[in-house]
C-alpha positions in Angstrom: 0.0 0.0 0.0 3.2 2.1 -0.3 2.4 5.3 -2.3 -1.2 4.8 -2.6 -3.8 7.8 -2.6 -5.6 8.8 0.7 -8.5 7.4 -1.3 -7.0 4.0 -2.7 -5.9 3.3 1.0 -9.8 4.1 2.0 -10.7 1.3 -0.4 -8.2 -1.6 0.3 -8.9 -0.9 3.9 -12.3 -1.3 4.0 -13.1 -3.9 1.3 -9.5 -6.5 1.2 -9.7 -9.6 3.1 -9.2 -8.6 7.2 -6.6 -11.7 7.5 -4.4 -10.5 4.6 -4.7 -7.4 5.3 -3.7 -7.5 9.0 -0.8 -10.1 8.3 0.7 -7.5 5.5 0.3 -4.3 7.8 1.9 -6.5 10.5 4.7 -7.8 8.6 6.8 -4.1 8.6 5.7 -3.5 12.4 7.0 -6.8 13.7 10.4 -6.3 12.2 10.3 -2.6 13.1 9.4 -3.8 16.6 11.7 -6.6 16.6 14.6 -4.7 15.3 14.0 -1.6 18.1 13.9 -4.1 20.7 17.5 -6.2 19.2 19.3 -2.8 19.5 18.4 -1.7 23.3 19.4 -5.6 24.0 22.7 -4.9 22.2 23.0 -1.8 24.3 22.8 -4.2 27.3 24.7 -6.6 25.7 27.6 -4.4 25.4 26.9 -2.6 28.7 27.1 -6.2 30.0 31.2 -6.4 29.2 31.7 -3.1 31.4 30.9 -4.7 34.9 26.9 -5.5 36.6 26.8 -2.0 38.1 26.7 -0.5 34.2 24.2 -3.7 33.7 22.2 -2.1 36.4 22.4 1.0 35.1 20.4 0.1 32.1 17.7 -0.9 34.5 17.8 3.0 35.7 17.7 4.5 32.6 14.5 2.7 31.6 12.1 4.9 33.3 13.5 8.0 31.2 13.1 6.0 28.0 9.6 5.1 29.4 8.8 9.1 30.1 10.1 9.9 26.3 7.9 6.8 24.9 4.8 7.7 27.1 5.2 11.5 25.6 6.0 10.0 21.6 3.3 7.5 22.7 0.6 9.9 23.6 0.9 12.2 20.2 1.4 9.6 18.2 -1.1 7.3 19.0 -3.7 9.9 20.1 -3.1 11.5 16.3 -2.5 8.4 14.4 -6.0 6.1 15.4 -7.9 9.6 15.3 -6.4 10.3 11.7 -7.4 7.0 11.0 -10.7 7.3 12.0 -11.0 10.3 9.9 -9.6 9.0 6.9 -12.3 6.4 7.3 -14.9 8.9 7.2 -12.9 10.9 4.4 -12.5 13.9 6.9 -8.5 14.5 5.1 -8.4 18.6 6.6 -9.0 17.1 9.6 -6.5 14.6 9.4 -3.9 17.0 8.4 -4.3 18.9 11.2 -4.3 16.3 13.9 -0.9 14.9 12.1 0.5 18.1 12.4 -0.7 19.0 16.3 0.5 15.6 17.4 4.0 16.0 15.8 4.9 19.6 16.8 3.5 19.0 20.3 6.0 16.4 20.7 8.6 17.9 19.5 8.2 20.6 22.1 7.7 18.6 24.9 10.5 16.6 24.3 12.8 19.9 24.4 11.3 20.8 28.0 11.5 17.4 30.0 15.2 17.1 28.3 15.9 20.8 29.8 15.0 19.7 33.4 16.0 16.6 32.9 20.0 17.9 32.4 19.4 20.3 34.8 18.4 17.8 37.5 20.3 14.9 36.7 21.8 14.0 39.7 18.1 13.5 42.1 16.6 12.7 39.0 19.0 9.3 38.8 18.8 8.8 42.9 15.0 9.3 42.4 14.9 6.5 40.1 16.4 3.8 42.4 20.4 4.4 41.5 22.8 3.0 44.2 26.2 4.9 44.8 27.8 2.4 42.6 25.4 2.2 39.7 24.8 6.6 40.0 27.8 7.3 38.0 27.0 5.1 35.1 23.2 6.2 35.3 24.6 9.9 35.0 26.4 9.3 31.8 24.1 7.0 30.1 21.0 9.2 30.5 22.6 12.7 30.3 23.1 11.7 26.8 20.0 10.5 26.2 18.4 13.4 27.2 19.8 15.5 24.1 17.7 13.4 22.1 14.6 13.4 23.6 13.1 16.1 21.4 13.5 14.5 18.3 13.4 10.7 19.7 9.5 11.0 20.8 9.2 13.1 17.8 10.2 10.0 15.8 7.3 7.7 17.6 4.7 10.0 16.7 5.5 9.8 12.9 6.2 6.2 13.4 2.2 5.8 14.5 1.1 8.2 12.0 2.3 6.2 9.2 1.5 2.6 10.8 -2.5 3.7 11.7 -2.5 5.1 7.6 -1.4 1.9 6.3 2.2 2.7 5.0 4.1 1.1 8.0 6.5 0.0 5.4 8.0 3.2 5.8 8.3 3.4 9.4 9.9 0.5 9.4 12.4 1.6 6.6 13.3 4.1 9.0 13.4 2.7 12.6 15.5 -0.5 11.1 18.3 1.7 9.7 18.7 3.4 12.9 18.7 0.2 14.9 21.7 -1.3 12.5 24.1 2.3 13.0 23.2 1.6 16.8 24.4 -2.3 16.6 27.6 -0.7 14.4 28.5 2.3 16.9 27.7 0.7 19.6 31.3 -1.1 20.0 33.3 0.8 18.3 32.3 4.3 20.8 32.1 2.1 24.1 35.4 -0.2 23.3 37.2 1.4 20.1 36.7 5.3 21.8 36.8 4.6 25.4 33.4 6.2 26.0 32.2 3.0 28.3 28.3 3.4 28.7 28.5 6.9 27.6 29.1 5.5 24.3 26.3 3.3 23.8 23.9 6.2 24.9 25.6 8.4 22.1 25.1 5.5 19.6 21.2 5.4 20.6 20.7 9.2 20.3 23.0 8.9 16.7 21.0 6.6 15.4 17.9 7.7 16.6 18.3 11.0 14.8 18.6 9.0 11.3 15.8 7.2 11.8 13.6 10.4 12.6 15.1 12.0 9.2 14.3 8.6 7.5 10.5 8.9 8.9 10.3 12.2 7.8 11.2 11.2 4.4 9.0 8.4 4.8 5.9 10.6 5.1 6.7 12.4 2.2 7.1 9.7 -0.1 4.3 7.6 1.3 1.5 9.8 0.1 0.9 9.6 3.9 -1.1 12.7 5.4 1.5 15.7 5.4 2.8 17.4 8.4 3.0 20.7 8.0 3.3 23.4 10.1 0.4 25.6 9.0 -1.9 22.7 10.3 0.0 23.1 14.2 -3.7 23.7 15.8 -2.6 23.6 19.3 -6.3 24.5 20.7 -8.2 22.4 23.3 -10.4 21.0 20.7 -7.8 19.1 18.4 -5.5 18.2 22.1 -8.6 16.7 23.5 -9.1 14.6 20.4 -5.4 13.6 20.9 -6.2 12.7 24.5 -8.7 10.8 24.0 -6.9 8.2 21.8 -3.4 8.6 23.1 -4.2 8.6 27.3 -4.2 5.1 27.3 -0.5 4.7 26.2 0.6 7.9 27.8 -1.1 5.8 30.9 0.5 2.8 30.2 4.2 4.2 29.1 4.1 6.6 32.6 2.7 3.5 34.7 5.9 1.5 33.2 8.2 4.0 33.9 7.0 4.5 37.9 6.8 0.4 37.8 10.5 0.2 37.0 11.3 2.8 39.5 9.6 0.8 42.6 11.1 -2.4 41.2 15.0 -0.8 41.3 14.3 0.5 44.3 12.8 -2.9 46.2 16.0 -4.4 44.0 18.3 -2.4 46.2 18.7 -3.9 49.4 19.4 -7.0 47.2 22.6 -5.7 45.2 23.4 -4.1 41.8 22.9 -8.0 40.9 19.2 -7.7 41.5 18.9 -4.7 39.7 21.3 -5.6 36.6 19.0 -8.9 36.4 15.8 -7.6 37.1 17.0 -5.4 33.9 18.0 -7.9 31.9 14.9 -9.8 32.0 12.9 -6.8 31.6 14.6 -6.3 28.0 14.5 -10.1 27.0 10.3 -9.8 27.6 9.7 -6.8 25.9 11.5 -8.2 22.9 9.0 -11.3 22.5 6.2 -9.1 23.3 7.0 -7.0 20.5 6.3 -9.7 18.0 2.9 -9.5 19.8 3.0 -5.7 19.3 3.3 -5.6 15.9 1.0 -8.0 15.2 -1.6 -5.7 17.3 -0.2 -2.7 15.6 -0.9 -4.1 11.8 -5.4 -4.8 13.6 -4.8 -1.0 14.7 -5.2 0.5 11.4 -7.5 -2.2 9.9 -9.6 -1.4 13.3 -9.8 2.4 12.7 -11.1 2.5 9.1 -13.6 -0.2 9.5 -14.6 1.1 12.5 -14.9 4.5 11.8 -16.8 3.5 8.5 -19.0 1.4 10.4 -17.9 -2.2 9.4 -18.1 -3.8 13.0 -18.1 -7.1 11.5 -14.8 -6.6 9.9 -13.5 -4.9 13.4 -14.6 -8.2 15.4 -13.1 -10.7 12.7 -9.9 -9.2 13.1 -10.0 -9.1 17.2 -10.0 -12.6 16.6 -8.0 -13.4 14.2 -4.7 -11.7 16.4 -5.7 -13.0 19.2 -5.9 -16.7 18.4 -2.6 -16.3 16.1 -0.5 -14.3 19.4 -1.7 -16.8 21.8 -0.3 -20.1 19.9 2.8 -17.7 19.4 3.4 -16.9 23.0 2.7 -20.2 24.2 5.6 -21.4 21.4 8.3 -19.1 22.9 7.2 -18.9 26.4 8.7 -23.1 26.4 11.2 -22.1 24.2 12.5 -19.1 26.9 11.9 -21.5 29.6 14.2 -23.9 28.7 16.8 -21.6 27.5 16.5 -19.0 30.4 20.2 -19.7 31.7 21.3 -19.6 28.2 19.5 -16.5 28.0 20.7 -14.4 31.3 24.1 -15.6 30.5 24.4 -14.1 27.6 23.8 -10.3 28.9 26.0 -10.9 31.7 28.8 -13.4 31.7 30.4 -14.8 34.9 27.6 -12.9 37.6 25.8 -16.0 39.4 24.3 -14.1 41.6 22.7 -12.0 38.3 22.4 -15.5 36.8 20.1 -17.2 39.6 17.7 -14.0 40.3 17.3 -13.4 36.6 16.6 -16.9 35.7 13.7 -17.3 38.3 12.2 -13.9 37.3 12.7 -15.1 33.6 10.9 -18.2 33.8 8.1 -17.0 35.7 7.3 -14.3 33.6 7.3 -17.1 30.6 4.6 -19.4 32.1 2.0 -15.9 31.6 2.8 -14.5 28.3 0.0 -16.4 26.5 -2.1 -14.2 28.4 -0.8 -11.1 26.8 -2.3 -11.9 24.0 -5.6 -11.1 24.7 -4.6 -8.2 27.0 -2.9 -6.0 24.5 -4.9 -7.2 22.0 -8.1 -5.8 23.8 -6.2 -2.6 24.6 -5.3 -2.1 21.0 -9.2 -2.2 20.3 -10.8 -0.4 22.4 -7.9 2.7 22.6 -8.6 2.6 18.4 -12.5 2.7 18.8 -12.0 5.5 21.5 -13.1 3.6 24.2 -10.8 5.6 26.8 -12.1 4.8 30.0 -11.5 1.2 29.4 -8.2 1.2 27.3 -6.6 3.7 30.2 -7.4 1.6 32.6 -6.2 -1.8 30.9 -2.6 0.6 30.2 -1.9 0.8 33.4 -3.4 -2.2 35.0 -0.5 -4.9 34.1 2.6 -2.9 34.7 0.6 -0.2 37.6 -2.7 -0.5 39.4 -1.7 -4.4 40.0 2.3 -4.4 39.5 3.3 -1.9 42.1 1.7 -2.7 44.7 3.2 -6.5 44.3 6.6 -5.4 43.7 5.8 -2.8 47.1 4.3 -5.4 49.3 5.8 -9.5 48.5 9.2 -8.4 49.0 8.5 -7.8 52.8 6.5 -11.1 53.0 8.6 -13.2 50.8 11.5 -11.6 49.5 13.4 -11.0 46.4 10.5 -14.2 45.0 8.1 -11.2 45.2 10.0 -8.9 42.8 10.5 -12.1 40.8 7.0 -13.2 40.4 5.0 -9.7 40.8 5.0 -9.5 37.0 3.5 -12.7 36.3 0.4 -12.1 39.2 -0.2 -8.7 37.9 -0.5 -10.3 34.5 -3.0 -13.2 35.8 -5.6 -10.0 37.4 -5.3 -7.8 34.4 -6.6 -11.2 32.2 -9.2 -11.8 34.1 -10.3 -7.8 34.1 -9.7 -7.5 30.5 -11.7 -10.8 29.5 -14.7 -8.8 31.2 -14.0 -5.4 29.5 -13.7 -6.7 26.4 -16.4 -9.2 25.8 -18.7 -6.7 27.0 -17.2 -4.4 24.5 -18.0 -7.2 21.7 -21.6 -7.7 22.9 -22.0 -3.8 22.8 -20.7 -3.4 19.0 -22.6 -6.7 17.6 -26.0 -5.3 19.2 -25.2 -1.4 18.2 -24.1 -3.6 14.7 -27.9 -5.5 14.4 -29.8 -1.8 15.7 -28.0 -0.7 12.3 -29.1 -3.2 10.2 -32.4 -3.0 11.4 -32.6 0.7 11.0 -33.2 1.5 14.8 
């Protein structure tokens, strides 16, 4: 669907096969996903040869990637399924203008937390859950990543924009490339320049800035909407639109970035080797949950149109189809990760066995649940497309807040460092059974609304 029209994209949404159609918008997203995710766990890879403080550093610089996600997130995601609502209904000005609010608005907030976050860099590293030991390599990692803030949650929005109009092809053009300079610069400026962690941080924000030129270009040659900045409409009107499809993942980005802070800091009276480990397993699930992601991300756009031009059927059949294809997936590579856990742990961080046993524990733990993310972020993905808000922001920060925290606050006292190593996979049990409710509900509500239709009520 590369270079289509605004009006030949309107038509293969809405009338090609919902299977196909999801499986060829998920293709780009997966590797895109997949590829993001392989360079932050080469970052920790090669943090890994420096010593398990650095590891554990990683861990502390996750909550300020989190903050710049939740912010890209928000804009992104609150433009992107709103624009492709719109384009659903053929609404283009109006498309152009939330394209253009969400990516200037990011832009600008990213310049303003980067500015305090320099400023306070010290307490804002302590706040996070930094030891004295792990401080100094938290300080050099994140002051870097800091400078690219601006243009690094910048990148997400455009990366949403063009995923929700059906030309992730180019997003992923542009977030692969990136990820390969990292993998490249990432040796050669920690090892071959004696930067240590500073260097993979300046190999992140490097390559992150050539994939946000790359999406630019993408947008352009896509025949995606335009962003330009006549169309900036930064009134309360266009932001509330925004909000209303983007709270959820600012909601679930923000709840992951506080959940990583209360998990370093019940980590601490462990060690750095709870921390490093606890961070090292953190990066090895988000990588097979982004095969999940992408899949979700190719039903997002195929949601918006059809739902927006009132083809609930097609909306449903797709619900289905992801969630029965993620759950046979997750169950695959949950045993697979089991299995191989040592292997695994091992390979982030050589010669620890104290990271070893913690992270292996956590690891396999966290496998025996991920089937049931499948229908969790699934859900999510649905109703924050159809604007259901209420619902998606409360699913965003169920798994990783309103059921993580207080675990990872309240078993270590009762059982120890087991309760920061199973907190993830009770939290994910809950939020199943909450989001089975929500969402069949949801499904009941659209098939009747569907019939009142047909019926002419």
């Amino acid at each position: 669907m590369s270079g289509m029209s605004l009006d030949a994209k309107y038509v293969q949404m809405t009338q090609s096969p919902v299977e196909n159609l999801i499986c060829r918008l998920a293709v780009p997203t997966i590797i895109s996903n997949l590829i993001t995710t392989f360079y932050n766990m080469a970052d920790t890879f090669f943090i890994g040869r420096i010593n398990t403080s650095a590891s554990g550093a990683v861990g502390i610089a996750f909550s300020v990637m989190a903050v710049i996600q939740a912010v890209g997130f928000f804009f992104g995601q609150g433009s992107g399924n709103n624009i492709s609502r719109e384009l659903g209904r053929q609404h283009t000005d109006r498309a152009e203008k939330l394209a253009a609010t969400g990516f200037f608005s990011a832009l600008l907030f990213g310049v303003l937390f980067a500015a305090a976050g320099l400023i306070f860099l010290r307490p804002l590293c302590l706040l996070l859950g930094s030891t004295e030991t792990i401080l100094p390599y938290a300080m050099d990692y994140i002051r870097f990543i800091l400078i690219g803030a601006p243009y690094m949650a910048a990148s997400l929005v455009l990366n949403n924009q063009l995923r929700f109009e059906g030309s992730a092809f180019y997003g992923m053009i542009g977030l692969t490339s990136g990820a390969f300079i990292n993998m490249i610069l990432d040796p050669i400026l920690i090892f071959g320049f004696n930067m240590g962690i500073a260097g993979a941080a300046l190999a992140t924000i490097i390559s992150q800035f050539v994939s946000f030129c790359l999406l630019l270009y993408g947008i352009r040659r896509s025949g995606s909407v335009p962003i330009r900045f006549r169309n900036f409409t930064p009134d309360f009107h266009y932001y509330r639109i925004i909000a209303n499809g983007g709270f959820p993942s600012l909601c679930r980005q923000s709840v992951s970035g506080i959940a990583m802070v209360c998990l370093n800091t019940a980590a601490k009276p462990y060690g750095d080797a709870a921390i490093a480990a606890m961070a090292i397993v953190s990066r090895i699930t988000n990588f097979t949950n982004s095969v999940l992601l992408g899949f979700g991300q190719g039903f997002q756009p195929v949601c918006g149109y059809n739902y927006g031009a009132g083809l609930y059927f097609r909306v449903r059949k797709g619900f289905w189809f992801c969630v029965k294809v993620g759950a046979i997936f997750l169950v695959i590579l949950g045993a697979l990760e089991f299995a191989a856990a040592p292997v695994l742990i091992e390979l982030f961080r050589k010669g620890d066995p104290q990271v070893l046993s913690i992270g292996v524990c956590a690891l396999r733990f966290q496998c025996i649940t991920y089937c049931l993310n499948s229908w969790i972020m699934i859900s999510n993905m649905m109703m924050q497309t159809t604007g259901k808000v209420i619902r998606a922001s409360f699913l965003g920060i169920a798994r990783q807040g309103i059921f993580l925290i207080p675990a990872v606050i309240l078993l270590p006292g009762i059982i120890g460092i087991l309760g920061i190593q199973i907190a993830q996979s009770l939290s994910d049990i809950v939020t199943f059974v909450c989001s089975l409710i929500l969402q069949l509900d949801l499904l009941r509500k659209m098939t009747a609304e569907e019939k009142s239709r047909a019926q002419g009520i």
